[in-house]
N, C-alpha and C positions, 0 to 999 in steps of 0.2 A: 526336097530332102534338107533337112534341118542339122548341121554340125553343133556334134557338143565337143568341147575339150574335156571334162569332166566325167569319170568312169561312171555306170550309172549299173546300183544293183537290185534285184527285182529278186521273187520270190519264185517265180514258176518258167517254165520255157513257153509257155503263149505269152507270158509277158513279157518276152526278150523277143519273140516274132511279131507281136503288136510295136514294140516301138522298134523295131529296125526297116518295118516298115515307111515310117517319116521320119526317122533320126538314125543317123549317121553318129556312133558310138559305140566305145567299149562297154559291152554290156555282160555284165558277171550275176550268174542265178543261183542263188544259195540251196533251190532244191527242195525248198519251205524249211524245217527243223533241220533239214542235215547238217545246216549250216555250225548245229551246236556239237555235234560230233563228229565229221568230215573236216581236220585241219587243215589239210588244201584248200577249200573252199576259202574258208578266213588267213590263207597264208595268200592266196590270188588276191583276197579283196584289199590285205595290208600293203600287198607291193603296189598294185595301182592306188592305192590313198597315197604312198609317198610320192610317185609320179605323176599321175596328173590328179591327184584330190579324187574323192569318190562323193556319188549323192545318191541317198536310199531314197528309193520308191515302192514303197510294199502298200498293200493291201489295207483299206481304214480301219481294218477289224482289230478283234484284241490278237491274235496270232500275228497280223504284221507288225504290231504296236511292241510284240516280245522279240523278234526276230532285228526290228530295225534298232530295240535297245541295247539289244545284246551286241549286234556290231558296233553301235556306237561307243559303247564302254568298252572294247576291246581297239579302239584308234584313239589317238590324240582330236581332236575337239578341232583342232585349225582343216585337218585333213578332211573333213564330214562336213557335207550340207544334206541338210530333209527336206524332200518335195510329197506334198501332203496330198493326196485327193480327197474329194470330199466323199462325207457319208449320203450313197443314194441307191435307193432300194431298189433291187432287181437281182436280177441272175445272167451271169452271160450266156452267150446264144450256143454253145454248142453243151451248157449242161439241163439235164432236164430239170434240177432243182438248182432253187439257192442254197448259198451257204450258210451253216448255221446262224449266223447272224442276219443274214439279209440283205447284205450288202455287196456291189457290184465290186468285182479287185479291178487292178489296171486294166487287165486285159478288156475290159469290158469299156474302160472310161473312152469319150471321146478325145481324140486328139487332138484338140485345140485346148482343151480341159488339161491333158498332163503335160502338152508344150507349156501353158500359162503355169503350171504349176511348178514344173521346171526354171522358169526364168522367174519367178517370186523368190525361187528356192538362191539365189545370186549364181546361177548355172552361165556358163561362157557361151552364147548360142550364138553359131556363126559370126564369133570372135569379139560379142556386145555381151557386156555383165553390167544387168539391173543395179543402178545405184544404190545404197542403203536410203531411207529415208533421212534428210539434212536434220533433224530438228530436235527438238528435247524429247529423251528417250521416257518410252512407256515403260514406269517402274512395279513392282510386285506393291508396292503404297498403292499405288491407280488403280490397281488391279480390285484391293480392298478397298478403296475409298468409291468404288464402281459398282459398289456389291458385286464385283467375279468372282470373290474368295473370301471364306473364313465369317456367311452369315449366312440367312434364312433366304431359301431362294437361289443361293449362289449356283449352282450344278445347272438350275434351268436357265438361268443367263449366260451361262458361259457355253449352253448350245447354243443359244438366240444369236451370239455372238458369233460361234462356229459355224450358224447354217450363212448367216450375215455374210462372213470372207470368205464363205466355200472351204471350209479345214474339217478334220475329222472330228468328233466330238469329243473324241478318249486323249486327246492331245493334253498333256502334263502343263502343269503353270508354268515348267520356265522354259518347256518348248513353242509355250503358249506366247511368252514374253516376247523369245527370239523370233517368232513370226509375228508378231504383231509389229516390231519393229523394223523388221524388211517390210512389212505392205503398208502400214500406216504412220503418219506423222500422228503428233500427240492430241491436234484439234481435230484429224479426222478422225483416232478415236473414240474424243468428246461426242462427237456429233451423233457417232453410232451407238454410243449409249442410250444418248441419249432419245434416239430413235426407238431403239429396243426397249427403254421403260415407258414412254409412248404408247405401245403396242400392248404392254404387258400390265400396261393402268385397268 
């Protein structure tokens, strides 16, 4: 059993029984959408952001992508950390179908997958908080001078990129920035560009 200090909120109640099963944490389920018209909901999740900080983990689809934007914009920025899963196709096991998009939510990730994602995300696990990377940060210039943004191409490198760190694909540029700067220094990257126009020759 894995300790977070960090309040952790999800999107469904299989997602709060999947992770209470290896993590030990305050875990708050917004319900999917209710969260936009149920004020308790977002009045529980503001108190535990001022207490101990809070970290959305929702689903990589576009429905968690609205749900985790909306709490964010409703906290101060210092209170919020995002822990990303990636995009991988399937359905979990107790629905007969997938989800409209086709993608697997927490409940279905393995658990070494959303502990790793967790601790990427600078989450306190059993009282260690991942370091930032030391080195010259990855700027939105990198980003374009990388072709990720603002040319021909760019959308399909910037999955090449997302399947590369295991992140969602619908990830925003400057939540793009802020993750890339927790998992990578600036030469690692170089590198993985570089790999990916490689592949893409």
């Amino acid at each position: 059993m894995y300790t977070l200090k960090e309040t952790i909120v999800v999107e469904g109640i299989y997602d709060k029984i999947k992770l209470s099963r290896f993590i030990e944490a305050v875990i708050i389920v917004t319900n999917g959408f209710r969260v936009f018209s149920d004020e308790r909901i977002l009045d529980s999740i503001k108190n535990m952001a001022e207490k101990t900080g809070i970290v959305i983990l929702t689903d990589s689809d576009s429905a968690g992508f609205r749900i985790r934007n909306y709490i964010k914009q409703s906290l101060p920025v210092q209170q919020v950390k995002h822990a990303y899963i990636p995009d991988i196709s399937g359905k979990e096991k107790r629905k007969t179908l997938p989800g409209k998009e086709g993608l697997i939510g927490v409940e279905g990730i393995a658990d070494d997958i959303i502990l790793d994602a967790l601790i990427k995300a600078g989450c306190s696990v059993d009282g260690t908080v991942q370091a930032v990377k030391n080195s010259r940060i990855i700027t939105k210039a990198d980003l374009y001078k990388a072709g990720l943004s603002g040319g021909e191409g760019s959308a399909e490198k910037r999955r090449a990129l997302a399947a590369a760190i295991g992140i969602p694909m619908k990830i925003s540029s400057n939540m793009l920035l802020d993750v890339l700067n927790r998992l990578l220094d600036y030469d690692e990257f170089c590198e993985i560009i570089q790999n990916i126009e490689s592949i893409m020759v």
